[in-house]
C-alpha positions in Angstrom: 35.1 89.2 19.9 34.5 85.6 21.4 36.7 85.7 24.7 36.6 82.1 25.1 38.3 81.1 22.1 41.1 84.3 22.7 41.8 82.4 26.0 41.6 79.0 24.2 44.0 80.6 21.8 46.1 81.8 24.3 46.3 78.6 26.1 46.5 75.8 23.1 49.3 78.6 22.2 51.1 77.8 25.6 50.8 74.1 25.1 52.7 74.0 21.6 54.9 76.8 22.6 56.4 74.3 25.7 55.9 71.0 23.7 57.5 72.6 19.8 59.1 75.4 21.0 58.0 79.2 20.1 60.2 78.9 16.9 58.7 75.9 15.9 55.3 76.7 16.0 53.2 78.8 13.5 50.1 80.1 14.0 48.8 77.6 11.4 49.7 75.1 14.8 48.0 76.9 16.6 44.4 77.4 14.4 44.8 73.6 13.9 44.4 73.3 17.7 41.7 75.6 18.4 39.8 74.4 15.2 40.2 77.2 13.9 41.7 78.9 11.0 44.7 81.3 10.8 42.8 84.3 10.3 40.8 83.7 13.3 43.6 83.6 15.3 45.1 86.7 13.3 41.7 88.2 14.5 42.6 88.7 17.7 46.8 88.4 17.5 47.9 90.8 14.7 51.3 88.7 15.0 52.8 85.5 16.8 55.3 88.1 18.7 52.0 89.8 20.0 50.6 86.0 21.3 54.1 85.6 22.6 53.5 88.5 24.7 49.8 87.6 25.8 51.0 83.6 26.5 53.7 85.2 28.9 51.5 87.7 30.6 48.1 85.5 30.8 50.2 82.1 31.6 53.5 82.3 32.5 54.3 84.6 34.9 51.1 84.5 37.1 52.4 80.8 37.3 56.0 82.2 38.4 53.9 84.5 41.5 54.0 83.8 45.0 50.2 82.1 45.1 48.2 83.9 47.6 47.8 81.6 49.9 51.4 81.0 50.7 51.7 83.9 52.9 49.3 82.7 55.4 50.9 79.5 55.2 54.3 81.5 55.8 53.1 83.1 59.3 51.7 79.3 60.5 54.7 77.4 59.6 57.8 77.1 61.4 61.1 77.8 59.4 62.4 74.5 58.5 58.6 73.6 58.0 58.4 76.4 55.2 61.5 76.0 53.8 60.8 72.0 53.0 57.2 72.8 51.7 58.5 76.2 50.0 58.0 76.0 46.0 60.2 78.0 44.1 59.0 79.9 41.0 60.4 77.2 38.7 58.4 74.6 40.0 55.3 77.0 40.2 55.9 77.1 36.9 56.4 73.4 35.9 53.6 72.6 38.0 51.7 74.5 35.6 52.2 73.1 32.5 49.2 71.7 30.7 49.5 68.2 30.3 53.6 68.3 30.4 54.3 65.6 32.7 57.4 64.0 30.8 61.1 64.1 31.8 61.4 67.4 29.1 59.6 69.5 31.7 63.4 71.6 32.5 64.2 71.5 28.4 60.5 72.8 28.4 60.7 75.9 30.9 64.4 76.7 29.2 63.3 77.0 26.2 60.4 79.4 26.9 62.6 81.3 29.2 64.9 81.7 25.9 62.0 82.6 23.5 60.3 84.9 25.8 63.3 86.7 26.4 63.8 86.8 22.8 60.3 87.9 21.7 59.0 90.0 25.2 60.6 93.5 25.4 60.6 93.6 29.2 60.6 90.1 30.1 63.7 90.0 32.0 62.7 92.9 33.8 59.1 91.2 34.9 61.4 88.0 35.7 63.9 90.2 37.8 61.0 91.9 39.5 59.6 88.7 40.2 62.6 87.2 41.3 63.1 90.3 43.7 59.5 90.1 45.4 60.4 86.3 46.1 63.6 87.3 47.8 61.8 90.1 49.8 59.0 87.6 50.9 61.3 84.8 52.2 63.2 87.5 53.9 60.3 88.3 55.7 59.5 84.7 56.3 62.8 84.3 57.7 62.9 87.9 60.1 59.6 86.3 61.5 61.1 83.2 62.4 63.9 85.0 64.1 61.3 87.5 65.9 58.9 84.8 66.7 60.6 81.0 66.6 63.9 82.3 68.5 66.0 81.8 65.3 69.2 82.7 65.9 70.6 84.0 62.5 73.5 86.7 62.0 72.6 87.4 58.5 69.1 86.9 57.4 69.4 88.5 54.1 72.1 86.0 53.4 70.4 83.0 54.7 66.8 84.2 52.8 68.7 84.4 49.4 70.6 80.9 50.2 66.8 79.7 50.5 65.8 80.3 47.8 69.1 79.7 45.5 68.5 76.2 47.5 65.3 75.5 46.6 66.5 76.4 42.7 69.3 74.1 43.1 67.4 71.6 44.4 64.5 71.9 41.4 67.5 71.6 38.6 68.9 68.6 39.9 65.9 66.4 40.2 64.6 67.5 36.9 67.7 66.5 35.6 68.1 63.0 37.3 64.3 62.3 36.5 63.7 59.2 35.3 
């Protein structure tokens, strides 16, 4: 087996996946753009659900993860500091797409959410768990500041999770008012 072209595979996949859509694209598309033909690709995906799988677990949600250096960032930064530079996994994401720099980038990162939903067993539950280690991180981020910056905050569960719905908030909008 030729582990460069399973990752080409893989990532050409990811490209006409986010461009086409997962429904849209055969893995006739996908020899095409590897130069390859169908049963090459077959060679090392017995099925499109399978490269699904592989395009979500080698792509996707390593892009979605806290990048390591973010928590040494975390302890150097003050709060407002981290909260203005602070990317949410959506925009990890987005910021990851190969060669997706149009206005579609929100239809784009929908419509994979949809399809890998559809196509991943335990998707949602790698999102959710995800999701959860983001929340527990900036609620670290935010009990340092109060033990360190002399934050005064009542709640800082509350005010870790409004962070981060924020900075979500805050992604939709100017994807959606990009020019």
């Amino acid at each position: 087996m030729d582990a460069s072209l399973k990752q080409r595979i893989i990532n050409e996949a990811y490209k006409l996946f986010l461009t086409q859509g997962v429904e849209r694209t055969s893995l006739c598309d996908i020899a095409k753009a590897v130069y390859k033909s169908k049963g090459a690709v077959l060679h090392y995906f017995s099925s499109k659900t399978q490269l699904i799988d592989s395009v979500v677990r080698e792509c996707f949600l390593p892009a979605s993860e806290l990048p390591y250096n973010i928590y040494s960032l975390s302890l150097k930064k003050d709060l407002n500091e981290f909260v203005n530079s602070y990317k949410n996994p959506i925009e990890r994401v987005i910021d990851s797409f190969p060669n997706a720099t149009d206005n579609y980038n929100l239809m784009y990162y929908m419509q994979f959410m949809y399809a890998a939903n559809k196509y991943v067993e335990d998707f949602s539950l790698s999102y959710h768990s995800l999701l959860n280690q983001e929340e527990k991180f900036i609620l670290c981020v935010v009990e340092n500041a109060v033990l360190n910056q002399n934050f005064i905050i009542s709640n800082p569960q509350y005010y870790s999770r409004q962070i981060l719905e924020a900075s979500l908030g805050q992604t939709f909008l100017r994807l959606l008012l990009k020019k």
